[in-house]
N, C-alpha and C positions, 0 to 999 in steps of 0.2 A: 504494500500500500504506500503512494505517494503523502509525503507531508506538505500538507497544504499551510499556505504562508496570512497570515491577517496585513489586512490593509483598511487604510480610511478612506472614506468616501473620497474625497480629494486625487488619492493613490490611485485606488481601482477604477474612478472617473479617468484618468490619464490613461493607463495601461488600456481600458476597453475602445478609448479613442484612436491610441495609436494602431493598434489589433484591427478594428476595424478598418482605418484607411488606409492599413493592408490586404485590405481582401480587396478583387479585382473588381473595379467599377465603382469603388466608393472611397474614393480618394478626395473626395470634396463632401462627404458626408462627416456627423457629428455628432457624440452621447453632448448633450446640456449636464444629465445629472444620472445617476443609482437610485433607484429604490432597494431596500432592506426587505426582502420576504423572510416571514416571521416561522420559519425553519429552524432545526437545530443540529441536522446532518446535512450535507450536500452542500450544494451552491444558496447561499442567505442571501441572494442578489438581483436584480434585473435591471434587463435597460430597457425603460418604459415608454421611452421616448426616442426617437433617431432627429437629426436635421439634415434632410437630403441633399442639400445643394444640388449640384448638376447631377447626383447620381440615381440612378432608374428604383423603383421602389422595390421591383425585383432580385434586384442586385443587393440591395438592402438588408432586407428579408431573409436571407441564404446567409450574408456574413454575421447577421443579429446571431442566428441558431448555432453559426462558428465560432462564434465569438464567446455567446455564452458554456457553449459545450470545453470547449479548450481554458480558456482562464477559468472556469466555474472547474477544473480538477485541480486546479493550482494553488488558487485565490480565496477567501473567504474574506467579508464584508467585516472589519471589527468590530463590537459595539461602541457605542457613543460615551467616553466616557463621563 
């Protein structure tokens, strides 16, 4: 089993940013912000929101499910302290 790393909204807001305008087509796309899902195994996280800029909603969509699949084995949301 992989050890997964805590981070702050702030943290995991960058990292799913960069992640995303790594996936093909959404290089001009953008997380705002995280939400906290009120979990206590798994991914405690989502991104609830995208801003598309020039990139197809399509393209979107597919890197969201990447995005969250890959940093949600990595990642976990810290709580607030």
């Amino acid at each position: 089993m992989t050890t997964r790393i805590g981070k702050t909204h702030a943290e995991l807001t960058l990292l799913a940013n960069a992640a995303l305008r790594a996936q093909p087509g959404c290089e001009t796309a953008s997380v705002p912000a995280l939400s906290a899902l009120p979990v206590r195994e798994g991914r405690n996280w989502e991104i609830p929101n995208v801003v598309l800029g020039d990139s197809l909603i399509s393209d979107v969509d597919r890197a969201v499910i990447t995005v969250h699949h890959r940093l949600g084995r990595k990642f976990f949301l810290k709580a607030d302290d």
